[in-house]
RODRENZA-54077 format. One record per residue (C-alpha): residue number from 1; residue in one letter; chain; x, y, z. Coordinates in nm, 2 decimals, decimal comma. Each point is the difference from the previous one (the first is absolute). Example, Ala and Ser with C-alpha at 12.3 -4.5 7.8 and 13.67 -1.06 7.14 Angstrom:
<atoms>
<atom><i>1</i><aa>a</aa><ch>A</ch><x>1,23</x><y>-0,45</y><z>0,78</z></atom>
<atom><i>2</i><aa>s</aa><ch>A</ch><x>0,14</x><y>0,34</y><z>-0,07</z></atom>
</atoms>
This chain:
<atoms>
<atom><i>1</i><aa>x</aa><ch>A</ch><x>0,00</x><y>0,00</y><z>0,00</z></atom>
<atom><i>2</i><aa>x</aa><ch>A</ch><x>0,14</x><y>0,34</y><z>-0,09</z></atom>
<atom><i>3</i><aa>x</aa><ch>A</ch><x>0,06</x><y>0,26</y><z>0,28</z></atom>
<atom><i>4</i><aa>x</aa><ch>A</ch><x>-0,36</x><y>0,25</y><z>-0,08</z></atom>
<atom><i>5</i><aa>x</aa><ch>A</ch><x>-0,18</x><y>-0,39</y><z>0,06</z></atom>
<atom><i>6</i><aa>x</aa><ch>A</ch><x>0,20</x><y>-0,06</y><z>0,32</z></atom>
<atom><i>7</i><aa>x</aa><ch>A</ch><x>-0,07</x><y>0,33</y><z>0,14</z></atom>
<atom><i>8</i><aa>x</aa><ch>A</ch><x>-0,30</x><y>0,01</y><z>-0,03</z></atom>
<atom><i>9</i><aa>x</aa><ch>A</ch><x>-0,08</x><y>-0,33</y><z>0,13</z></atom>
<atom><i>10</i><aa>x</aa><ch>A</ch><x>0,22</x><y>0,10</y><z>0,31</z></atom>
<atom><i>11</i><aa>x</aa><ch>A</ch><x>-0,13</x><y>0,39</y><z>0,08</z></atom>
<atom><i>12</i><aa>x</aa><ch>A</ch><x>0,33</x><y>0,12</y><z>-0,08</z></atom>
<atom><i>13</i><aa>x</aa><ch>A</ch><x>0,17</x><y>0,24</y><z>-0,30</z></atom>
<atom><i>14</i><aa>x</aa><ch>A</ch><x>0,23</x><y>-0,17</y><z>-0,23</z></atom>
<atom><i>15</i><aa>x</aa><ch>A</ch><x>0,26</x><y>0,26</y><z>0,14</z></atom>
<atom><i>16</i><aa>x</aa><ch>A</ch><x>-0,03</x><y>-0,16</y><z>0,36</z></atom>
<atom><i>17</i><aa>x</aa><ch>A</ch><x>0,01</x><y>-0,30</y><z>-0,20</z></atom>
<atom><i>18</i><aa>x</aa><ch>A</ch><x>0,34</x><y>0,05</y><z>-0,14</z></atom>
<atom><i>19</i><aa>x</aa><ch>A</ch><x>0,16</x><y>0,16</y><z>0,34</z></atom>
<atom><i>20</i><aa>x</aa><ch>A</ch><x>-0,13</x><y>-0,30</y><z>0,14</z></atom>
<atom><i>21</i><aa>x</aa><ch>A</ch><x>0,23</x><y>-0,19</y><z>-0,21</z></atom>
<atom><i>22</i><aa>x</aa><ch>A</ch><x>0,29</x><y>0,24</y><z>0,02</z></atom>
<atom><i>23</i><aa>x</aa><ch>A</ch><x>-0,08</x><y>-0,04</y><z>0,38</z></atom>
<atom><i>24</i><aa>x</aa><ch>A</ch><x>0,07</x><y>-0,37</y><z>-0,03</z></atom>
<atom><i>25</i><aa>x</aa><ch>A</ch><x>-0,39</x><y>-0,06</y><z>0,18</z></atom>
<atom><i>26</i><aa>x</aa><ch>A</ch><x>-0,12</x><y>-0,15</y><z>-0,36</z></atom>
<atom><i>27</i><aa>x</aa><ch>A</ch><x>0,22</x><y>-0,21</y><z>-0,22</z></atom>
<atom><i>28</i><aa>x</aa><ch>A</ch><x>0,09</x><y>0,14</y><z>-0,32</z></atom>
<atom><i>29</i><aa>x</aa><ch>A</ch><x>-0,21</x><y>-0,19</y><z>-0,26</z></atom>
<atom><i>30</i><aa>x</aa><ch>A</ch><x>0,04</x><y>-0,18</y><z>-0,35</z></atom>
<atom><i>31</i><aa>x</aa><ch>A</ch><x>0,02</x><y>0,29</y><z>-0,29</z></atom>
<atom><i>32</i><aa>x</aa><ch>A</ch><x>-0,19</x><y>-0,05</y><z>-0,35</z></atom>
<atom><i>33</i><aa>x</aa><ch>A</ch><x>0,19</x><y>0,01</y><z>-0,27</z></atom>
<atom><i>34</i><aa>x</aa><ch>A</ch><x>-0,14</x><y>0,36</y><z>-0,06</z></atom>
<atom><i>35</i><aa>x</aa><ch>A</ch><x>0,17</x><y>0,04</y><z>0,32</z></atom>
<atom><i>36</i><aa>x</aa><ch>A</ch><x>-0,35</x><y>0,07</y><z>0,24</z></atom>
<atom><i>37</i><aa>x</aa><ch>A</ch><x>-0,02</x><y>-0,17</y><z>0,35</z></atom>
<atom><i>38</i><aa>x</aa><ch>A</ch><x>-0,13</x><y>-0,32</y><z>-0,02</z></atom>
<atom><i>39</i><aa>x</aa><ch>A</ch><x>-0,14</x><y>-0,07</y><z>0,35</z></atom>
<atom><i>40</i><aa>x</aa><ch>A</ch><x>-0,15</x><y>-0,36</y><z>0,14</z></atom>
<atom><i>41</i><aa>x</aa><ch>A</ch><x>-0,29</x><y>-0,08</y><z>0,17</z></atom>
<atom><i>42</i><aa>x</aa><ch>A</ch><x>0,23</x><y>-0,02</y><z>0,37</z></atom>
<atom><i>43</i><aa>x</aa><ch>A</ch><x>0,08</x><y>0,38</y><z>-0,05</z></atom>
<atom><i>44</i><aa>x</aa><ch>A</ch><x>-0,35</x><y>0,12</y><z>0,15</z></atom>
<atom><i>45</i><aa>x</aa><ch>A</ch><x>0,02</x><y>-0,24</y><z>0,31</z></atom>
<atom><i>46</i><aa>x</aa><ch>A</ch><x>0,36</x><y>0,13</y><z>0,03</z></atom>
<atom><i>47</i><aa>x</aa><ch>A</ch><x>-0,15</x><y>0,37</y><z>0,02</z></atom>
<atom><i>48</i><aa>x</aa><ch>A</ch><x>-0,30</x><y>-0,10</y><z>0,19</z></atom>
<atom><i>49</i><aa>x</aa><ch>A</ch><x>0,35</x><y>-0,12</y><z>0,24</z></atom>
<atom><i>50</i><aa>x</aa><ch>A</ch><x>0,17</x><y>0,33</y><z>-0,06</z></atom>
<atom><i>51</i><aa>x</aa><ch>A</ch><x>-0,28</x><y>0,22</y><z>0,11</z></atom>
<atom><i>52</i><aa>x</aa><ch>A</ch><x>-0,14</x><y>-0,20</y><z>0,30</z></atom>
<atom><i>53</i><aa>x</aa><ch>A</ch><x>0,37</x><y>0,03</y><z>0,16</z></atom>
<atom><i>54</i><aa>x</aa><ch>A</ch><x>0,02</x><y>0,35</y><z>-0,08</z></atom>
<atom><i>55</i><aa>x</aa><ch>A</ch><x>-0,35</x><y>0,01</y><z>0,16</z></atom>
<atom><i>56</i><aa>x</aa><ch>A</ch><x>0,16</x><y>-0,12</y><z>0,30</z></atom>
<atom><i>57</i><aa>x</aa><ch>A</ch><x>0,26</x><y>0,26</y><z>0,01</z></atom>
<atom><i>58</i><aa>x</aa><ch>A</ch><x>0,31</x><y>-0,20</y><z>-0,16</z></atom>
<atom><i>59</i><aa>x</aa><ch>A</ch><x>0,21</x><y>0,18</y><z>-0,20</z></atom>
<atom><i>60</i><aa>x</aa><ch>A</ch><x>0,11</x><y>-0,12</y><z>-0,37</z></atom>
<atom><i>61</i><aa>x</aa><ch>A</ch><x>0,31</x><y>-0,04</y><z>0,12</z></atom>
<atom><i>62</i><aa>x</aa><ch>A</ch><x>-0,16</x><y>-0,21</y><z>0,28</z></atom>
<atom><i>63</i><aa>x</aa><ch>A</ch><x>-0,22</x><y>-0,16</y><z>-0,26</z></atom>
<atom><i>64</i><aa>x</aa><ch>A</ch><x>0,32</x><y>-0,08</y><z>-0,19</z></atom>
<atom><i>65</i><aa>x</aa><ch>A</ch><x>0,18</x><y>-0,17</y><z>0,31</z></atom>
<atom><i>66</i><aa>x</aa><ch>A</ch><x>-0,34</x><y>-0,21</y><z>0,02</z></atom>
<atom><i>67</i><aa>x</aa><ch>A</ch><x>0,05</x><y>-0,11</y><z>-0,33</z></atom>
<atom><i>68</i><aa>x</aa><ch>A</ch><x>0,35</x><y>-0,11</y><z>-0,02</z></atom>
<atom><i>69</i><aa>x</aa><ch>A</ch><x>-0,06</x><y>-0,17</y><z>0,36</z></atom>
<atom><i>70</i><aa>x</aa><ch>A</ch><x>-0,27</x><y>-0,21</y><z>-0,23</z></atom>
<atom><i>71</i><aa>x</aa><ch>A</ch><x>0,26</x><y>-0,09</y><z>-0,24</z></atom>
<atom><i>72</i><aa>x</aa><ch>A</ch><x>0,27</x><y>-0,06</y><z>0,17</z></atom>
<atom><i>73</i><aa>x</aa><ch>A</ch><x>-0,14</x><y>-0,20</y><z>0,29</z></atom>
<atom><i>74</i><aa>x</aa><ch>A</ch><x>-0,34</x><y>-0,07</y><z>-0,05</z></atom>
<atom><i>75</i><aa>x</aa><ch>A</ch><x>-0,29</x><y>0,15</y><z>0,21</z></atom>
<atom><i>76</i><aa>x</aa><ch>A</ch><x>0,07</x><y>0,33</y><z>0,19</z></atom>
<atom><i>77</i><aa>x</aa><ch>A</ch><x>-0,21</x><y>0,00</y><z>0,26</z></atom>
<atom><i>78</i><aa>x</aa><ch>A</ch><x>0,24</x><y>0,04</y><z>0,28</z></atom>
<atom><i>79</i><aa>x</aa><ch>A</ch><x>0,17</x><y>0,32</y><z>-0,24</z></atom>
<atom><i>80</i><aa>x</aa><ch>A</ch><x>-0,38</x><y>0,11</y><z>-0,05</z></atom>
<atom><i>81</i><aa>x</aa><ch>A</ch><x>-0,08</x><y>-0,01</y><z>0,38</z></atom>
<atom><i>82</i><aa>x</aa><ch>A</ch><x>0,36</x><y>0,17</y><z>0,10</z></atom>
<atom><i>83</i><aa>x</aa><ch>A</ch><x>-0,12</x><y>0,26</y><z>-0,23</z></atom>
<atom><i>84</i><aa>x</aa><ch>A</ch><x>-0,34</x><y>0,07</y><z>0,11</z></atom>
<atom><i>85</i><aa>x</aa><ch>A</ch><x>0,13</x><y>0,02</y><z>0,37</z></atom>
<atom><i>86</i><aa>x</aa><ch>A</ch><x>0,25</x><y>0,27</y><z>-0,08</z></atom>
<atom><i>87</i><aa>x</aa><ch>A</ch><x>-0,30</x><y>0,21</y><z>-0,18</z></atom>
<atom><i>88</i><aa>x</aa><ch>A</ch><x>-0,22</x><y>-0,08</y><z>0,32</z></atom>
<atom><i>89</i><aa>x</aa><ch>A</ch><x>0,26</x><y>0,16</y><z>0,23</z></atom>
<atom><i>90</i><aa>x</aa><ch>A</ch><x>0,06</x><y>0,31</y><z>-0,21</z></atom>
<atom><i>91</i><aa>x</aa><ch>A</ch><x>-0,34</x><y>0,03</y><z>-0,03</z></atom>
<atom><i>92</i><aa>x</aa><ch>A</ch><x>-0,01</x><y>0,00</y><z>0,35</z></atom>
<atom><i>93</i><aa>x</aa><ch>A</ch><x>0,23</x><y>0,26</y><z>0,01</z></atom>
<atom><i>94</i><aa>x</aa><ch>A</ch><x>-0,16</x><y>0,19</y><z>-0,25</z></atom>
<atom><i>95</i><aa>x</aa><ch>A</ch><x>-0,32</x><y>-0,04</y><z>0,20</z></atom>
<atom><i>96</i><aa>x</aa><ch>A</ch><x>0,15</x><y>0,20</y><z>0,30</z></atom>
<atom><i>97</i><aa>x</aa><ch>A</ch><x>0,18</x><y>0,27</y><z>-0,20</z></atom>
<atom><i>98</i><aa>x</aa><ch>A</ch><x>-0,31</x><y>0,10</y><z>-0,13</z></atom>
<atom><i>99</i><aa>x</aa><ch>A</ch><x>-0,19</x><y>-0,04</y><z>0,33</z></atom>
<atom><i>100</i><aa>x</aa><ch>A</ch><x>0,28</x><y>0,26</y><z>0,13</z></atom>
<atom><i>101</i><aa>x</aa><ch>A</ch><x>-0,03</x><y>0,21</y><z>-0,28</z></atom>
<atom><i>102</i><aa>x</aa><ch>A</ch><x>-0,41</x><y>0,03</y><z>0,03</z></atom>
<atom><i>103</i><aa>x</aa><ch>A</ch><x>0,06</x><y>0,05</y><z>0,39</z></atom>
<atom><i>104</i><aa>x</aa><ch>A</ch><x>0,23</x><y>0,28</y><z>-0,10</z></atom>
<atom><i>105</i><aa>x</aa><ch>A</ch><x>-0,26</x><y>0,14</y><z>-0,24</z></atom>
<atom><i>106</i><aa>x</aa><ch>A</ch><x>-0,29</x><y>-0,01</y><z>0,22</z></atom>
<atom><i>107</i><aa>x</aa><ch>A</ch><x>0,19</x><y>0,19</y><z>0,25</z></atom>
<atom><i>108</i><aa>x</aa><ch>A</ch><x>0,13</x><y>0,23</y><z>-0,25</z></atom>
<atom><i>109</i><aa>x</aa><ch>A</ch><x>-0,39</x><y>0,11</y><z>-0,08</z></atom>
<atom><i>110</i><aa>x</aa><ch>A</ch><x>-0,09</x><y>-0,01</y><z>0,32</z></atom>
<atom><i>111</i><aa>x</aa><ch>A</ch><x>0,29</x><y>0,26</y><z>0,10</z></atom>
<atom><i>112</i><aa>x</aa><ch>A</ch><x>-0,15</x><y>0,21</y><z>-0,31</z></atom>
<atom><i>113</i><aa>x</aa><ch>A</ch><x>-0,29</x><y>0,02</y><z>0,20</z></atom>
<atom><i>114</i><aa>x</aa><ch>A</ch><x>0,17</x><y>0,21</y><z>0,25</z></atom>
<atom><i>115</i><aa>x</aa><ch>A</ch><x>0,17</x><y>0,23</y><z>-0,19</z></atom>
<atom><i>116</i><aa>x</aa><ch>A</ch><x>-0,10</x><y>0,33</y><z>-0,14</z></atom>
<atom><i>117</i><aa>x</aa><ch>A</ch><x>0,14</x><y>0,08</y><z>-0,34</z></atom>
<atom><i>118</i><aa>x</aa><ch>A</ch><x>0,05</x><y>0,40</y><z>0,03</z></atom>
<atom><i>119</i><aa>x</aa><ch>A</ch><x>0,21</x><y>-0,14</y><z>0,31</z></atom>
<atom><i>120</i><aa>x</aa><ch>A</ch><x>0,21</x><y>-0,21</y><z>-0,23</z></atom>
<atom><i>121</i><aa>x</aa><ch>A</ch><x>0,39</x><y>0,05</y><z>-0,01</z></atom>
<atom><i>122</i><aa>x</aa><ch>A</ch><x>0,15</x><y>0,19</y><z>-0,32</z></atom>
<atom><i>123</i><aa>x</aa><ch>A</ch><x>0,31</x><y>-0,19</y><z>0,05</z></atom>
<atom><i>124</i><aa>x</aa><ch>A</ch><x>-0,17</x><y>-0,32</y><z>-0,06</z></atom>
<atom><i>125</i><aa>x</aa><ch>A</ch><x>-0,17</x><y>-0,15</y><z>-0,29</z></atom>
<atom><i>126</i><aa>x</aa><ch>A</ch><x>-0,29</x><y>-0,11</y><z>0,23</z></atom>
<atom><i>127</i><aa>x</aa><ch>A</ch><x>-0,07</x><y>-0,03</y><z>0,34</z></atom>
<atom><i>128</i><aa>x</aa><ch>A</ch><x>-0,21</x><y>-0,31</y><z>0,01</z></atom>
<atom><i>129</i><aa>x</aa><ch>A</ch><x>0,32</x><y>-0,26</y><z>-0,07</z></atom>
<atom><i>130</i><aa>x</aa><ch>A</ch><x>0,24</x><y>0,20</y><z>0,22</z></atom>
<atom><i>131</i><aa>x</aa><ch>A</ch><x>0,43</x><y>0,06</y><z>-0,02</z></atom>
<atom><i>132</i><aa>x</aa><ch>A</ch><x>0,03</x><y>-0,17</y><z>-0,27</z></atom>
<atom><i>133</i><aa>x</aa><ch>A</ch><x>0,15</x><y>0,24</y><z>-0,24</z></atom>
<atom><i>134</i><aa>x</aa><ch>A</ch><x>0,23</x><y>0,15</y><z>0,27</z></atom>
<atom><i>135</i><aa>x</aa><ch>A</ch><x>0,04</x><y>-0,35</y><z>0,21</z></atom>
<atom><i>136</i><aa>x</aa><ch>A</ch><x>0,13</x><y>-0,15</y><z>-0,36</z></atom>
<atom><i>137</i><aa>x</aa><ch>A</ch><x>0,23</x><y>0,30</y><z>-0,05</z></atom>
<atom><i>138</i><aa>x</aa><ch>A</ch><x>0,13</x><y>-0,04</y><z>0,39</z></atom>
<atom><i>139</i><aa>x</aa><ch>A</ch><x>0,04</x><y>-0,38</y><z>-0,08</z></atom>
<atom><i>140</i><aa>x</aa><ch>A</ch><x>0,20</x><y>0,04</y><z>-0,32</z></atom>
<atom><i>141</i><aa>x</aa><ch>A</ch><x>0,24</x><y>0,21</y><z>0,22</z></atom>
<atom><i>142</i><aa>x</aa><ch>A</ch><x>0,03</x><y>-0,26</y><z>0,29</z></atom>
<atom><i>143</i><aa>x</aa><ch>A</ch><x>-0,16</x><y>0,29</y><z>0,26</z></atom>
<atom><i>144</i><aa>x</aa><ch>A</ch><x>-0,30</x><y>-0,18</y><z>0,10</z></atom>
<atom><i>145</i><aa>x</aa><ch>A</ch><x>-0,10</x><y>-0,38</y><z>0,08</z></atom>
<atom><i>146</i><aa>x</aa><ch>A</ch><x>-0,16</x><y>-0,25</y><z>-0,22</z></atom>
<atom><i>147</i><aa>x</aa><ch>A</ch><x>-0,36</x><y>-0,05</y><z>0,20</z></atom>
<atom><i>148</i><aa>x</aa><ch>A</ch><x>-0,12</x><y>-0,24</y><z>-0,29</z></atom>
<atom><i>149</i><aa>x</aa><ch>A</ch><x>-0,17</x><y>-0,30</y><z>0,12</z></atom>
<atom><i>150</i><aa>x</aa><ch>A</ch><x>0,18</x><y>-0,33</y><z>-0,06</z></atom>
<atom><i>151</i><aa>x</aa><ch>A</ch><x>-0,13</x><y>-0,33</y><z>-0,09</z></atom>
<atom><i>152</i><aa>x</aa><ch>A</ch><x>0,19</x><y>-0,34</y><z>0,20</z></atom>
<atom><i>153</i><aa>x</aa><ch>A</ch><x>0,24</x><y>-0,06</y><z>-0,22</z></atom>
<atom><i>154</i><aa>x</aa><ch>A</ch><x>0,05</x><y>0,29</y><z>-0,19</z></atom>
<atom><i>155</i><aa>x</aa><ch>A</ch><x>0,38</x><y>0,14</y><z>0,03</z></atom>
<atom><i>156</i><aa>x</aa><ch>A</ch><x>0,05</x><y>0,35</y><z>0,19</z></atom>
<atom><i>157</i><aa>x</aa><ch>A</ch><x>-0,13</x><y>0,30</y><z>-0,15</z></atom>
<atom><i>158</i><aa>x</aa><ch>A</ch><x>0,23</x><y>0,22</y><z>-0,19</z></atom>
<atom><i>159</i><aa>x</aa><ch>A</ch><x>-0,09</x><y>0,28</y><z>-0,24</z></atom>
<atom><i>160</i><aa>x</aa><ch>A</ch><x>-0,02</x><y>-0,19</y><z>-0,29</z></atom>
<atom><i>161</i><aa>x</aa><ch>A</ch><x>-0,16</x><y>-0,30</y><z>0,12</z></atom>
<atom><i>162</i><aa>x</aa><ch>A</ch><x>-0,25</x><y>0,27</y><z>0,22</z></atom>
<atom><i>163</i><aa>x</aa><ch>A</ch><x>-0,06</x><y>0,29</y><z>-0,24</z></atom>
<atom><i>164</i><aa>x</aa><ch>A</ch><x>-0,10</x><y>-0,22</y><z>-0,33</z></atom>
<atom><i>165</i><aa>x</aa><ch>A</ch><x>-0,31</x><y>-0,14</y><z>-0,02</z></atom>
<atom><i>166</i><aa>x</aa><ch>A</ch><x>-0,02</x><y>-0,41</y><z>0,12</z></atom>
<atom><i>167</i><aa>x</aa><ch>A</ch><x>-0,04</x><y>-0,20</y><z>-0,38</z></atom>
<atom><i>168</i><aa>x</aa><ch>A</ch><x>-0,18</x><y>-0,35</y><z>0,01</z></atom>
<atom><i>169</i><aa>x</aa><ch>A</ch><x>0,23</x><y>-0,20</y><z>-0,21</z></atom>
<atom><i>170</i><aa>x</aa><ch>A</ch><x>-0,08</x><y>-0,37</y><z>-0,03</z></atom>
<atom><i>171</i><aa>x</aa><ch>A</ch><x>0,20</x><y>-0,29</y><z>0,01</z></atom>
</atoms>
């Protein structure tokens, strides 16, 4: 079947299709002599594969490691369930940075509540999320202490571990 059939058939472009393959996620098929994709009937159960992991938060280089676990050594359940633990704990830990972060927000608005805006400080941007314009400038000059909070685990604060904003890279 030629790549516009398979995509169809599979909910995807024909450009995911072929980044799939350069991905290493979808084996490169057989070519017509005119040179056109020539997929088989296992390339839609091997997407229907693809997008379930990725549904499951695996990456495709994840999904990749899955696959070469199958055909190397067979069944990779124990690789598949090593995975899905390590996205269950940074999930977890996603779970709490954002639980932090709404805290902070909700306190944030309800400190608004309190403040008059004529009263505001024209050395500030806004008075609502305070010091942070001249607590960053202090930090970046060593003068004042780092009063970020700090997850377990997470290695001491220095400016540029606690001035730039926490990225959620997976694994």
């Amino acid at each position: 079947m030629r790549i516009g059939e398979l995509a169809e058939r599979s909910g995807l472009t024909a450009k995911t299709l072929r980044s799939y393959e350069q991905a290493g996620v979808l084996p490169e098929p057989d070519r017509q002599r005119s040179g056109y994709r020539d997929y088989n009937e296992n390339a839609a159960s091997w997407l229907a594969f693809v997008k379930a992991a990725q549904g499951a938060g695996l990456t495709l280089s994840e999904i990749r490691q899955v696959i070469a676990v199958r055909e190397q050594e067979g069944a990779p359940c124990g690789h598949v369930v090593a995975l899905l633990d390590a996205h269950v704990v940074e999930l977890d830990r996603r779970i709490l940075d954002l639980t932090a972060l709404r805290d902070q927000v909700v306190r944030l608005r309800e400190r608004s509540k309190d403040l008059d805006p004529s009263q505001c400080s024209p050395t500030t941007v806004c008075d609502i999320i305070p010091g942070a314009p001249t607590q960053l400038r202090a930090k970046a000059l060593g003068s004042v202490p780092d009063l970020t909070p700090q997850r377990a685990g997470d290695p001491p604060a220095t400016p540029s571990t606690s001035i730039a904003p926490r990225t959620h890279r997976r694994r």
